[in-house]
C-alpha positions, 0 to 999 in steps of 0.5 A: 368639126361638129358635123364629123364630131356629132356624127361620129358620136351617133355612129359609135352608138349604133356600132355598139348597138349589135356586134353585128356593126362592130368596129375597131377604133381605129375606124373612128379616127380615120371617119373623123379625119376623112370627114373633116376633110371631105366636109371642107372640100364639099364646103368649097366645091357647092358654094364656089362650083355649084354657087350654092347659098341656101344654108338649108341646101349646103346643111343636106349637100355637106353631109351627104358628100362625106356619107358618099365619099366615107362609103365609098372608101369603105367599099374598095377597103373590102366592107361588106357590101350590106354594111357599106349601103345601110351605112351610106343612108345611116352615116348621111342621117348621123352627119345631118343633127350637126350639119344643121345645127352648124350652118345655122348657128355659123351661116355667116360664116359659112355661107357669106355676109347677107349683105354682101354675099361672102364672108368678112375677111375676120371669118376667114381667118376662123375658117383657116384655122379650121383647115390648118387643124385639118391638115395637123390631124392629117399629119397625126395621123399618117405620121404618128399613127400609121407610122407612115411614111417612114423616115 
């Protein structure tokens, strides 16, 4: 969450910067949920898939993978296509300051015990929660803020 939380704060500023960039409000919590959730799916796949344990590898990886994924989106939502790729190479150096900070401060639980090579059953437990707040944002905002689906 401080990845997405501190790139997202970046990127509102360079939105309000020009009208150029302008964008609705509703853009920001869509990029806060969609990056929470890529951010854990690019978490598992470079250390269980790709076997990646450089806490400097993972702080440039998981960043990159919600720029790609987040343009990605916003180019079959129909965005500009300038402002889809200026905001690729922007959106990865926005999600970076965090992503360093994280992994660095939290490398032991992110990356694994330095002994052991994986993380204690107590940071597990941390890690969790973070994914269950993942999944209630995701229930915020499909339920209650899209209205969707309806029932």
């Amino acid at each position: 969450m401080v990845i997405v939380g501190s790139g997202t704060i970046i990127d509102w500023i360079v939105h309000s910067s020009s009208l150029r960039f302008h964008v609705e409000p509703e853009y920001y919590l869509g990029k806060i949920i969609f990056g929470i959730v890529w951010s854990l799916i690019a978490l598992w796949a470079l250390k269980r898939l790709v076997r990646v344990s450089s806490t400097t590898t993972l702080a440039i990886g998981v960043p990159a993978t919600i720029a790609l994924f987040l343009q990605t989106k916003y180019f079959y939502q129909g965005y500009n296509n300038f402002f889809v790729f200026l905001f690729l190479v922007l959106h990865f150096f926005m999600f970076l300051p965090g992503s360093f900070w994280a992994f660095k401060k939290h490398s032991e639980v992110l990356v694994g015990d330095p002994v052991v090579g994986r993380p204690t059953p107590a940071r597990w437990a941390g890690f969790a929660g973070l994914i269950l707040l993942a999944e209630f944002a995701f229930f915020v905002y499909f339920i209650w803020i899209l209205n969707y689906p309806r029932f």
